[in-house]
N, C-alpha and C positions, 0 to 999 in steps of 0.2 A: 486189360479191358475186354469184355465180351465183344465177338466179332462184328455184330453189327453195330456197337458204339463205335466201334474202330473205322466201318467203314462209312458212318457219319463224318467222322473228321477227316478220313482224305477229301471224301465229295467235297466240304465246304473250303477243304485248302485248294482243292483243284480250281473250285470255283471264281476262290481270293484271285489267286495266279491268273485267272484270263482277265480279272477286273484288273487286276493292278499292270498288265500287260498292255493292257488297251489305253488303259491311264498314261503308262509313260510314252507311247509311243505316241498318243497326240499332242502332249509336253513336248515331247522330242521337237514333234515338228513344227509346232507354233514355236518353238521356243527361236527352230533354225529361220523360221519364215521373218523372225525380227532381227537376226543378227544381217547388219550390210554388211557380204560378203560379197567378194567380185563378183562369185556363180550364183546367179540364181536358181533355187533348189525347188518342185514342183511337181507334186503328185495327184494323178487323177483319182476322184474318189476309184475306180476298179484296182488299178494300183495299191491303193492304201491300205481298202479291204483284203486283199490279196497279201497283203507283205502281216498286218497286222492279225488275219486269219493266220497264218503260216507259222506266226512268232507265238500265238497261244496255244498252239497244236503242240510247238515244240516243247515252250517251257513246262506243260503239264505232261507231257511224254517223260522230261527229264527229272520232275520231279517222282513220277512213279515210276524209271528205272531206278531212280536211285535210291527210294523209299523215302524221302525225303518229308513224305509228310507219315509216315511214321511215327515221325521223331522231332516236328517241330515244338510240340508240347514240352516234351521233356528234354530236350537238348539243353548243353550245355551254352551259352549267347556265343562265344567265341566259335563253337560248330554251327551253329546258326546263321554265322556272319561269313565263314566260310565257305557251306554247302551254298550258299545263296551268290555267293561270288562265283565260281564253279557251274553253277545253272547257268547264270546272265551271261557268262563267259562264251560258255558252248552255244546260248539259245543264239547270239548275237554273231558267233562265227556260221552256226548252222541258216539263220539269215543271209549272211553276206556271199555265203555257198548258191542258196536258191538264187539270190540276185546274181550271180556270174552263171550259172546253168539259163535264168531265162532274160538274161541281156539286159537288164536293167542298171540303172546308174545312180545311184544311191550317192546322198552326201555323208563325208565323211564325219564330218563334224554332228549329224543328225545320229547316227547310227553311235556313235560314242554317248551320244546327251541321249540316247535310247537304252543304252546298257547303261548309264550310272543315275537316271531316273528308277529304270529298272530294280537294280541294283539297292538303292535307300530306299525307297515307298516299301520292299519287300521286307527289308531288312526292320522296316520298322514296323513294320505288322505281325510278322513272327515273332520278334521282341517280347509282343505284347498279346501273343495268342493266348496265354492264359486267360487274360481280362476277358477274351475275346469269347472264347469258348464261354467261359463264368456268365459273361453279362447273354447272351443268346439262349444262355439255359436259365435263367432267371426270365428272363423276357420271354421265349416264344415255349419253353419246355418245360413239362411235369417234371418233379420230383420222380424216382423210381425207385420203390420199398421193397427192401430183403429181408426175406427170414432166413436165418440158418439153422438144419434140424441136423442137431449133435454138439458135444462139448468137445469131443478129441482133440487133439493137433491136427488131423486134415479140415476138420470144422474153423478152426482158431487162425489155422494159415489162411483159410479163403476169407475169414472176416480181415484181416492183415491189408487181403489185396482189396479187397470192397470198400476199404479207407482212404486207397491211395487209388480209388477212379469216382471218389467225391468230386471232384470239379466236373465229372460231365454229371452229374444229376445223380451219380446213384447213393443210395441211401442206406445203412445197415439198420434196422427196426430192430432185430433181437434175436437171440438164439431161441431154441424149441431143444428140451429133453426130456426123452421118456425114460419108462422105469427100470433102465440101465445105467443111466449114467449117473454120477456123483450130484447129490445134493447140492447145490448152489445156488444164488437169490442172482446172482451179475457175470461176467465174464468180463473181463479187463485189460482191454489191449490199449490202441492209444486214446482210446475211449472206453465209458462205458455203457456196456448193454445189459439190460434187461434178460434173464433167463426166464420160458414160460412151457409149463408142462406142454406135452402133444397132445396131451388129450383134449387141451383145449383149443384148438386149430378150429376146428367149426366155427366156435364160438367169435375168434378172433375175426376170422373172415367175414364176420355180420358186420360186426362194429369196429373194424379197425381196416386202413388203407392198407394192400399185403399185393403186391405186385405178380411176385414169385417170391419159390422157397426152394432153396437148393440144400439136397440134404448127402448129407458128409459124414453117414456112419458105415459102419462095418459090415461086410456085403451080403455075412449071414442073416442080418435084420433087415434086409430090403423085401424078401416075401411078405414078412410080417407086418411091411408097412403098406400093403397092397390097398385099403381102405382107405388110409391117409392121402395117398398118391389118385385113386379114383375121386375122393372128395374134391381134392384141387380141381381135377378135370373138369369136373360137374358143376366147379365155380369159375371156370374158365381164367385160374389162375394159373401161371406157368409153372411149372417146376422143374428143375436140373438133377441131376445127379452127378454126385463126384466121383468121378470113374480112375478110383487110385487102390485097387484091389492088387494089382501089380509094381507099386512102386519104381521097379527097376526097370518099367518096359518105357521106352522112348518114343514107342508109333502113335502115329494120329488115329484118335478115336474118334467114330461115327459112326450115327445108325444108316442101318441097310436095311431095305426087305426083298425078302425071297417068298414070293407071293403073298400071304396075307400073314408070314411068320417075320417079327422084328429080330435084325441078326445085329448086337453090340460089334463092329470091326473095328480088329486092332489094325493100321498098315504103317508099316516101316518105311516104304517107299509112296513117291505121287500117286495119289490117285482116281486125283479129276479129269474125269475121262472127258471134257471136251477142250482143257488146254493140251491134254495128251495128244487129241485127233489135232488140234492145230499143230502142234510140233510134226507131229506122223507128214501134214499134209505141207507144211514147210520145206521138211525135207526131200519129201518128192518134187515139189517145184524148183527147191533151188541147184537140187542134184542133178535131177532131167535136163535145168539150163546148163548147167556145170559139165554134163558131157556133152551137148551138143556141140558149145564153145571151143570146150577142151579138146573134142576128137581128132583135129589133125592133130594137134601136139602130141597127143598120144600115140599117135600113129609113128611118128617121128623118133618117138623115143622107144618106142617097141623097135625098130628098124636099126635105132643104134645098139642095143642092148644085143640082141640075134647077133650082128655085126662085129663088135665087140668082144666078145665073152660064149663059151657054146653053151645050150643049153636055151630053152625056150622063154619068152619075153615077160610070160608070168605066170609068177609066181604064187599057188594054191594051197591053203594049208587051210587041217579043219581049225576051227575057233570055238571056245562056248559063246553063245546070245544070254537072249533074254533068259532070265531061269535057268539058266544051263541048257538049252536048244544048241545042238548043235549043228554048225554052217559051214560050206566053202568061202575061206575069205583068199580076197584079192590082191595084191600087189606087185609093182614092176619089181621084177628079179632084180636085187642091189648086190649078190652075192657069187659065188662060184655055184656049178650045179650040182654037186655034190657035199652042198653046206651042211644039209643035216648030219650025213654020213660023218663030219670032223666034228659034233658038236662036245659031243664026249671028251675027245681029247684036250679039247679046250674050256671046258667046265670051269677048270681050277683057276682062269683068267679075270672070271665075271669078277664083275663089283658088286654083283646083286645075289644073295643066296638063290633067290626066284628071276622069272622074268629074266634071263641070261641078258647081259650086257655088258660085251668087250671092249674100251677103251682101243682103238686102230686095229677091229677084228681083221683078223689075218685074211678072213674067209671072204672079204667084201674086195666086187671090183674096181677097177680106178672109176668108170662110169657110176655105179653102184656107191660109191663115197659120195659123188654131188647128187645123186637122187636122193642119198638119205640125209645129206644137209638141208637139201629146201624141202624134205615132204616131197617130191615128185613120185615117190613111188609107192604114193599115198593113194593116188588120185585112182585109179581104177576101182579102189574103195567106193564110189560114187555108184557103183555097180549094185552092193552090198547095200547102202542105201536107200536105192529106188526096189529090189527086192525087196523090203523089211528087216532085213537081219540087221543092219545097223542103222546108226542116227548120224545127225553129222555132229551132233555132240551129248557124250556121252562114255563112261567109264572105257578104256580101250578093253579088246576084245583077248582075252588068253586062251591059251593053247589048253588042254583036257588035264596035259598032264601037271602044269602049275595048279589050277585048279583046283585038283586032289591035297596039295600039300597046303592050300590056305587054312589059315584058321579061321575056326567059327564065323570071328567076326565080320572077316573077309568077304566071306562067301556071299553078304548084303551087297556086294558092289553087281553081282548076278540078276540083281534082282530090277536092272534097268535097264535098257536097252543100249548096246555099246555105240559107242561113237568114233568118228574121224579124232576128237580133240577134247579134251575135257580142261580141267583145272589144273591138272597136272603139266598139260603143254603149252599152260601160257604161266607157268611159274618156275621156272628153270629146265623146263625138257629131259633131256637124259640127266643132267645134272641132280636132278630128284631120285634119292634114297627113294627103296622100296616101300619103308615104313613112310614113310610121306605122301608116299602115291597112291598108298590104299586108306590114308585118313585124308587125301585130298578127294577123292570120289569120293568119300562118306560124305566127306562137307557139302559135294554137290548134288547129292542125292536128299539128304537133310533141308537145303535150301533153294530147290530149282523151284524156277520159274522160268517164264516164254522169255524173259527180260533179260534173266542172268544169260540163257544161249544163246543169245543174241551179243551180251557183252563177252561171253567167249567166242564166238565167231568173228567177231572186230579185234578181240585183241591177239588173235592167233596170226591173223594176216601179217602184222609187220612180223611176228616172231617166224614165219617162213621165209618171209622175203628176205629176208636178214642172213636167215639161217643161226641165232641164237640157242645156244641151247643144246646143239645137237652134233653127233661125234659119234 
């Protein structure tokens, strides 16, 4: 679906969610206000506002962490019934959380008849979101007419996909071919369309509804379509181009200007620079509080370490950053102080051809084992954070000389800013093969958002506290 029909159907799921929020949760309480129970149950409207504000924040937070409305179109009913079970779950524990933080005494029995109101009203509107979208574009919304200029398979696939986002309005009107492509009266996919020379496009545009035209030829014929593409303009019809000149490249395409020069960019990695700045300023904030908190402990543990073991408290080595920038990174010394000096000889030990990791490295102290069970000797990393060199989540940071030996494909994971923790250390820890660690940073670089570091950051917690994972 084009991005902005896309992001018509979250708003009005978002929307659904706080009506049908609000619905069950005054069900909930009339429903308790009739049952005679010994406790009489009793909220001031500020109260109610308050709880039933709180409950529609949540569930429409949980529904766009989890993408939920994504996919309530095309889900299959059984994930539909699930994901929706899963929301009311959390939305109703993350309530009974606010009520124990601000002293409130909630009935029990209200707060259940609130999650499985919940729970069915939602479940039945999702059900039927089809109908739902169909009848609201029938009723409140245009039809939306496409032409497509070209016969190829890049033309043919986009009319494929312009079939299967009929339900929200859009329309395929007909292909357009000029005096390159093969002769043909139709094209014939799970319909049929109309083929109409380009040269009649003016024409068409007088007398026929033409929305936009997205054209899906061959990139050497896009100068020559310069008139065709100005005419659109002048008719204030849309037009797209399909930017598949590359086939095999996977980066997000979008225009840029460089002062009054339009630049086609390809990028392989994020690059909305203002969820970027909210991450950048994220991390400052929570890293800043993160040392303040943390500094006696650290203090503590630098003092056993000196104590302990000779050799100074921490531990400096360069790293690559962003792009390969290279930094001082930080960590409490887990090791003897002559670690690098044996790494050689113990080479032959690793599990990992790269990224060296020894199964009960010889080289590490008794203290230095429970630092690097729970992460403790992570935390001065907080350092490297509030500098910029690193994030709190994000690809971990290698040494110069790993680096050199990646391949090609590798070397993408450089292209983000490293972190305390990524995907890789809340999915087995040291446990994770090399080849897994470096297609689990691709998958997080592919798929980040401010949502997903957030659910790495919650789910990394218990994997420290625990100390899972790590050896």
């Amino acid at each position: 679906m084009f991005r902005g029909h896309r992001r018509k159907v979250r708003i009005l799921f978002g929307l659904l969610d706080i009506l049908i929020v609000g619905l069950a949760f005054e069900l909930a309480y009339l429903t308790r206000a009739r049952m005679e129970l010994a406790r009489t149950f009793f909220l001031t409207p500020a109260e109610s506002a308050l709880l039933m504000g709180v409950s529609m924040v949540v569930w429409v937070a949980l529904g766009y962490w989890w993408e939920l409305y994504d996919r309530i179109d095309s889900a299959h009913p059984r994930v539909i019934l699930r994901d929706t079970f899963r929301q009311c779950l959390m939305g109703v524990a993350s309530l009974i959380l606010f009520e124990y933080l601000d002293r409130m005494d909630l009935s029990r029995p209200f707060v259940a008849l609130f999650a499985g109101y919940a729970w069915v009203i939602l479940c039945l509107v999702r059900l039927n979101s089809g109908r739902i979208l169909r009848l609201l574009r029938r009723e409140f919304g245009a039809a939306h007419y496409v032409m497509i200029a070209g016969l190829g398979e890049p033309a043919r696939r986009l009319g494929r996909q312009l079939e299967g986002e009929a339900q929200y309005g859009i329309r395929l009107s007909g292909f357009l071919a000029d005096s390159t492509d093969p002769p043909t009266d139709e094209v014939k996919l799970e319909g049929r369309y109309p083929v109409y020379p380009l040269a009649k496009l003016p024409e068409m545009l007088r007398r026929e509804v033409i929305d936009e035209v997205i054209f899906a030829v061959d990139s050497r014929r896009l100068a020559e379509l310069e008139e065709i593409l100005l005419l659109c303009d002048e008719e204030g019809v849309r037009t797209r181009v399909a930017v598949d000149f590359f086939p095999h490249v996977n980066s997000q395409v979008y225009l840029d200007r460089l002062g009054t020069s339009p630049l086609l960019t390809f990028s392989a990695t994020p690059h909305d620079e203002i969820r970027l700045l909210v991450k950048r300023l994220t991390d400052i904030v929570l890293a800043g509080a993160a040392l303040v908190l943390l500094f006696p402990a650290m203090l503590v543990v630098a003092l056993i370490i000196r104590i302990t073991s000779p050799g100074p408290a921490i531990f400096r080595q360069v790293r690559c950053g962003l792009n390969g920038r290279r930094f001082v990174f930080y960590k409490f010394r887990s090791m003897c102080d002559n670690a690098h000096g044996m790494r050689d000889s113990l080479k032959h030990l690793s599990e990992r051809r790269l990224a060296m990791k020894i199964p009960d490295d010889p080289r590490l102290t008794g203290v230095g084992r429970w630092l690097r069970k729970f992460s403790i000797d992570e935390i001065p990393q907080l350092w490297n954070v509030m500098k910029g060199d690193m994030s709190l989540v994000g690809p971990r940071p290698a040494v110069p000389e790993e680096v050199e030996q990646y391949q090609r494909w590798q070397r993408r994971r450089l292209r983000m800013r490293p972190g305390l923790t990524c995907l890789w250390a809340v999915c087995g820890r040291d446990a994770v093969d090399f080849e897994t660690w470096m297609k689990l940073d691709m998958q997080y670089i592919d798929s980040w958002s401010l949502a997903l570091d957030w659910k790495i950051i919650l789910l990394t917690i218990p994997q420290v506290v625990t100390g899972r994972g790590a050896h």
